[in-house]
N, C-alpha and C positions, 0 to 999 in steps of 0.2 A: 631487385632491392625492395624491402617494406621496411614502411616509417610506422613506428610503433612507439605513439606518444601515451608516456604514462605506462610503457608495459616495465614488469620483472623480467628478466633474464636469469634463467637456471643453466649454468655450464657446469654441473657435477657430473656427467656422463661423458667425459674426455678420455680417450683413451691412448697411451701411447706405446707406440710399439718400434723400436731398433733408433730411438732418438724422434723420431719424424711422426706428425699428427695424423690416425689412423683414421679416425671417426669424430667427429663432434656431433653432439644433439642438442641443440638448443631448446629449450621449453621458454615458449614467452606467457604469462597469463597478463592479460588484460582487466583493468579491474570494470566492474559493473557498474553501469551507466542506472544514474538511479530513477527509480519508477514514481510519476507522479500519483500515483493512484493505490491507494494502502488496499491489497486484499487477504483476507485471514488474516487481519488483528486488527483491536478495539484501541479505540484513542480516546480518549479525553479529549471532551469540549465544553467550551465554559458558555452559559448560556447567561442570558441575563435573569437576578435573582426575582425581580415583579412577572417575569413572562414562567418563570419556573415555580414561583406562589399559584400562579394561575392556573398552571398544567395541575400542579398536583389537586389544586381546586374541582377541578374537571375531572380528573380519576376518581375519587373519592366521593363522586356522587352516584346514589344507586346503583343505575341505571350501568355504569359504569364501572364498576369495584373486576367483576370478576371479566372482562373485557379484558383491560391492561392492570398488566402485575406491577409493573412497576414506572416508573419516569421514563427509566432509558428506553423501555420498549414502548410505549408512548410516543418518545421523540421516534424511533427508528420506524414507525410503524406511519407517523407521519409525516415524516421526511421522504420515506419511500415514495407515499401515495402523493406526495406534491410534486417528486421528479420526473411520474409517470404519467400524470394531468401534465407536465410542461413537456415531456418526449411526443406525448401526442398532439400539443397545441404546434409543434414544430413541424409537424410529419404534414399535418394539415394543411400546411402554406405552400 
């Protein structure tokens, strides 16, 4: 016996033959257990608007224009680099 919470049940493969049950096939699907962690798609994040004056402050200077294209690549470029200074300050200990 399986306990199957949350599944569907498909019994359209019944077949009958001289009155009496021939075969059954049961299909159960299980629905998918959801992922914490988004990968292959962009989301939307709100950022604060004085921290987002300031980013774009910072791109648009010289030094900087052809660096970062844009804000989001900015933020991803230094999000990255601040996750990968903390995987290493972790590994460290």
């Amino acid at each position: 016996m399986v306990k199957a919470k949350g599944a569907k049940l498909d019994f359209d493969d019944i077949s009958l033959k001289d009155g009496s049950i021939d075969h059954i096939s049961v299909r159960a699907i299980f629905p998918r257990k959801k992922k914490t962690v988004r990968k292959a798609r962009d989301s939307a994040v709100k950022i604060n608007s004085e921290l987002l004056m300031d980013v774009e402050e910072f791109i648009n200077l010289d030094e900087n224009k052809f660096r970062y294209v844009n804000r989001k690549q900015f933020v991803d470029i230094a999000v990255a680099d601040f996750l990968r200074r903390e995987k290493m300050k972790v590994k460290k200990k």
